[in-house]
N, C-alpha and C positions, 0 to 999 in steps of 0.2 A: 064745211071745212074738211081736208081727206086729212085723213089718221096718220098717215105715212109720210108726212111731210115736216122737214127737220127742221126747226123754227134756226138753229144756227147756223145753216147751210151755207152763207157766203163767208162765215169765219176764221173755216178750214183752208179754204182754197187761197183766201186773201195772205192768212198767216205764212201756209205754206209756201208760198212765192215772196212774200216779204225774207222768208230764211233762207231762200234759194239766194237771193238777194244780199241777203248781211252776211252768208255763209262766203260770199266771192270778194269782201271788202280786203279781209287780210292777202287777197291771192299775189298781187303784184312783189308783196314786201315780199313775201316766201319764193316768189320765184327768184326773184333778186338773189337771194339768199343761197340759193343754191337746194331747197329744202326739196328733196324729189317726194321721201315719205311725205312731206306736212299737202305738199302742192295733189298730191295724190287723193291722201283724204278730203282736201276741200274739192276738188271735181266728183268725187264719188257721195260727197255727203249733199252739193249743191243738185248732183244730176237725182241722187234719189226725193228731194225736194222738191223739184221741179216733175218727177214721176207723180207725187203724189199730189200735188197741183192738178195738174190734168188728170188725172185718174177722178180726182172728189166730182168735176164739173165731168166726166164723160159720162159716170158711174152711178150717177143722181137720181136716187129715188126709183133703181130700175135695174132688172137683174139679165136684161137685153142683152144681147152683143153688137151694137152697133157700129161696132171698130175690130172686127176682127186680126187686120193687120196689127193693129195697134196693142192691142190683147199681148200677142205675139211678140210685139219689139218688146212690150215690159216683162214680161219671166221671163223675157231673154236675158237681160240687165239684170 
């Protein structure tokens, strides 16, 4: 059994995309609404959810850069 391997590993990634998820349910009512602030925070709160999604599954167990571009797009955001 290797030492380095994180017995919770699909829970983050699963969560994380579950809130990317629940985080876009309110989105329609706010746009309606006219809400530029509220519509703002749920894309900025949904897009960092969805960073950290992909990030858990690139990032696994491994300090490689096997996504260089990708590296890039995220501390761009």
């Amino acid at each position: 059994m290797d030492v380095n391997v994180d017995p919770t590993y699909p829970f983050f990634s699963v969560f994380a995309f579950c809130t990317f998820i629940l985080v876009l349910i309110p989105l329609p009512l706010h746009i309606q609404a006219w809400n530029v602030g509220t519509c703002s925070y749920i894309f900025w709160v949904a897009i960092a959810c969805l960073l950290e999604c992909i990030n858990s599954v690139v990032w696994r167990n491994n300090t490689l850069n096997p996504a260089p571009v990708w590296c890039d797009i995220c501390m761009s955001i």
